[in-house]
N, C-alpha and C positions, 0 to 999 in steps of 0.2 A: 326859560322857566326858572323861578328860581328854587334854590335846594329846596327850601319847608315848604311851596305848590307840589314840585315830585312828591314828597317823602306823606304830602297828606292824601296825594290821589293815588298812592301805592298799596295795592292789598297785601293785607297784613301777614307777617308768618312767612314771608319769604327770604329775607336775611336782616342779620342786627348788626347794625353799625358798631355798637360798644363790642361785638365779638370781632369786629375787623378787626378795631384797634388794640386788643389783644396780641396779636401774630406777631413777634418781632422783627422774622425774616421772612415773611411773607404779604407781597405786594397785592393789595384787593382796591377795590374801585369801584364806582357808580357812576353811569352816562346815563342822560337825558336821551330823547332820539337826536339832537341835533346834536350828538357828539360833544358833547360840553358836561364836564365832570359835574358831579354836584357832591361826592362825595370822595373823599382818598382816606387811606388809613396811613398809622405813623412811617412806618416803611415803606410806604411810596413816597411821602412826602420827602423823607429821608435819601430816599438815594439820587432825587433831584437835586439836593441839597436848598430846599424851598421850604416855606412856610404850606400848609393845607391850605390855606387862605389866598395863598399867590397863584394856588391850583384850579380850584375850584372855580367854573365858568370858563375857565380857558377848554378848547378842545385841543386834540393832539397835532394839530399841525401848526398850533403855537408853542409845543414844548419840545418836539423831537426832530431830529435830524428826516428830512423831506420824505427819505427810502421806506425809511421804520414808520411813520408817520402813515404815509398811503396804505403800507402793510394790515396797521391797526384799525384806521377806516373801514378798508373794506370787511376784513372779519365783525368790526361792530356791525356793519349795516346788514350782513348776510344773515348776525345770530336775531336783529331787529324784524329783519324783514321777513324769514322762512320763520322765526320764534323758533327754531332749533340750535340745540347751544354747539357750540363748538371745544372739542374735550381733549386733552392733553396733546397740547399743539408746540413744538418745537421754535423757539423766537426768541429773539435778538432782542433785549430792553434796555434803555438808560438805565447804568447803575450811577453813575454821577457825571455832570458834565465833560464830554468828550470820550464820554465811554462805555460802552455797552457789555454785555454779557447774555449769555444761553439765560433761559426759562422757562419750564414748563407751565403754559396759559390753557386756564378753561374761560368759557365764557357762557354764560346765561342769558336769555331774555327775563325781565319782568313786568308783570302784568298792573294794569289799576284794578280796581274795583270790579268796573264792566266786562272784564276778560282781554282787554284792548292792551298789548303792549305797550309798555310808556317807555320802557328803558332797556339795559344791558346792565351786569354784574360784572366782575372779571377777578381772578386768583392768580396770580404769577410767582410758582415758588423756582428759588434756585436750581441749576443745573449744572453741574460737573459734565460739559461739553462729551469730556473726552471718556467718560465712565460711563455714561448715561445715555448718553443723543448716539444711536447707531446707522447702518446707511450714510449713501448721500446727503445728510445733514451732519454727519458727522467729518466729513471734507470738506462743506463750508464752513463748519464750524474752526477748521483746522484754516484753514482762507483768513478769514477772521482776525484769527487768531493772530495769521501771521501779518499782517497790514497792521495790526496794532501797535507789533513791535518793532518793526520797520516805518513808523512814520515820518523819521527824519530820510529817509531815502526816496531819490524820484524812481517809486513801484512801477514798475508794468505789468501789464496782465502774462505775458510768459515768463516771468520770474515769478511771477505768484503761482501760475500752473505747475512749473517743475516745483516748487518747495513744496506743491501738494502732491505730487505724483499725479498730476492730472492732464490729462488732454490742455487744449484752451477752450476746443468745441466742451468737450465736457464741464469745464467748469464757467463758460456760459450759460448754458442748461442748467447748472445747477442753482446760477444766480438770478438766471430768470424768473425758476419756479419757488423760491422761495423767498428773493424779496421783488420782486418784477423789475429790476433792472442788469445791466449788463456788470462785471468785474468791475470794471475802469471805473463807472459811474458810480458805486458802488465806493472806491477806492476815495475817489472828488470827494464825496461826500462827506467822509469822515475826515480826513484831511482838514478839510474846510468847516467843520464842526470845533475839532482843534484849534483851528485858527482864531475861531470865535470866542473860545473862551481863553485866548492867550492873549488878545485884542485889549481882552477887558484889563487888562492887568498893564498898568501904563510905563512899565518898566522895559517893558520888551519894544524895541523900534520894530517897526512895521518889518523892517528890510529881515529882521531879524528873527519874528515866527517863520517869514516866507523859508530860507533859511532851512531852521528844526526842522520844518516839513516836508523839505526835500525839493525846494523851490530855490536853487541859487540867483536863480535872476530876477530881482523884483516883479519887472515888467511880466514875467509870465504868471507870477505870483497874483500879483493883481487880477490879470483877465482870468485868472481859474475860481478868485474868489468873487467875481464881479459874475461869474457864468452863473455861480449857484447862489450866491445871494443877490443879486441886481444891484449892485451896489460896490464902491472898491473900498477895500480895507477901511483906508482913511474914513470916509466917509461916514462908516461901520462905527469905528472906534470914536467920531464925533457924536454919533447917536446916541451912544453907552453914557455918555461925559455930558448932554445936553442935560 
């Protein structure tokens, strides 16, 4: 659907665009049902470091790392489907490529005309992890954390668990329930998010992200980034360059 079909079969009085674009530090949003944006304000556009226009019609599992991605799906389709919104939700968002950060997310459904659902809203403002996010999300928030700053090292998940004080069962559990997959997969991902945008930049040899990221033998390097992109480095960075 494109953005002016939504925005003319949307009844009226339920949110203004030009008050998005107001918000400097605050991330707002409009999806179609089929998960395809039709609208972003400055400060989303901004922390992708993209134009609205490079946004707009892509859905989220063209812009975000695969974890965050299925994360954001499924909470659109639940506030779509039950029209029950979902309200200060604890998650992980791209602040610019290769990197994310805490944010408190509400979400809305919006109606057409007829009463019929056509869409989702969404508000993502900042979060001070360690001030703010309490509980068990505030130890994967600390997880997080620390994989960021360790990403030239080959991480394991029981280095990750002792720098959190944490079991490994527990801090499986913890990753399962709030981004549904395991530490490790969790660790790939980012990693390999990093690589993608280090790819792009033709200065750096292949051999030599693998490398930063904690990957000293090409060859392993290659099969971890060929596991989550289907695809190996090279191949990657030819695509960027076509």
């Amino acid at each position: 659907m494109k953005p002016s079909d939504f925005f003319d079969q949307l009844h009226p009085g339920q949110i203004s665009t030009v008050l998005m674009d107001l918000l400097p530090d605050i991330i707002t949003y409009i999806k179609d049902l089929d998960g395809r944006y039709v609208h972003v304000n400055r400060a989303f556009a901004e922390t992708l470091q993209r134009g609205a226009d490079e946004i707009v019609g892509k859905t989220d599992a063209e812009l975000f790392v695969a974890e965050l991605a299925t994360n954001y799906i499924q909470d659109d389709t639940t506030v779509c489907q039950s029209g029950v919104p979902i309200m200060e939700k604890a998650e992980l968002v791209t602040h610019r490529p290769g990197i994310v950060r805490w944010y408190i997310t509400n979400k809305i459904p919006l109606h057409q005309r007829d009463g019929q659902v056509i869409g989702m809203a969404g508000l993502s403002r900042p979060s001070n992890a360690h001030q703010r996010v309490s509980g068990p999300i505030a130890s994967v928030s600390k997880a997080v954390d620390y994989i960021y700053e360790h990403l030239d090292e080959s991480l394991g998940v029981d280095q990750l668990a002792d720098a959190c004080g944490l079991s490994i069962s527990s801090l499986e559990r913890h990753f399962k329930k709030h981004f549904g997959c395991t530490p490790g997969r969790f660790i790939s991902q980012v990693k390999i998010s990093a690589a993608c945008r280090m790819l792009a930049d033709t200065s750096y040899s292949i051999a030599s992200v693998g490398e930063q990221l904690g990957y000293p033998d090409p060859v392993v390097f290659s099969r971890a980034f060929k596991r989550e992109m289907k695809m190996t480095p090279s191949v990657y960075r030819k695509s960027l360059l076509a």
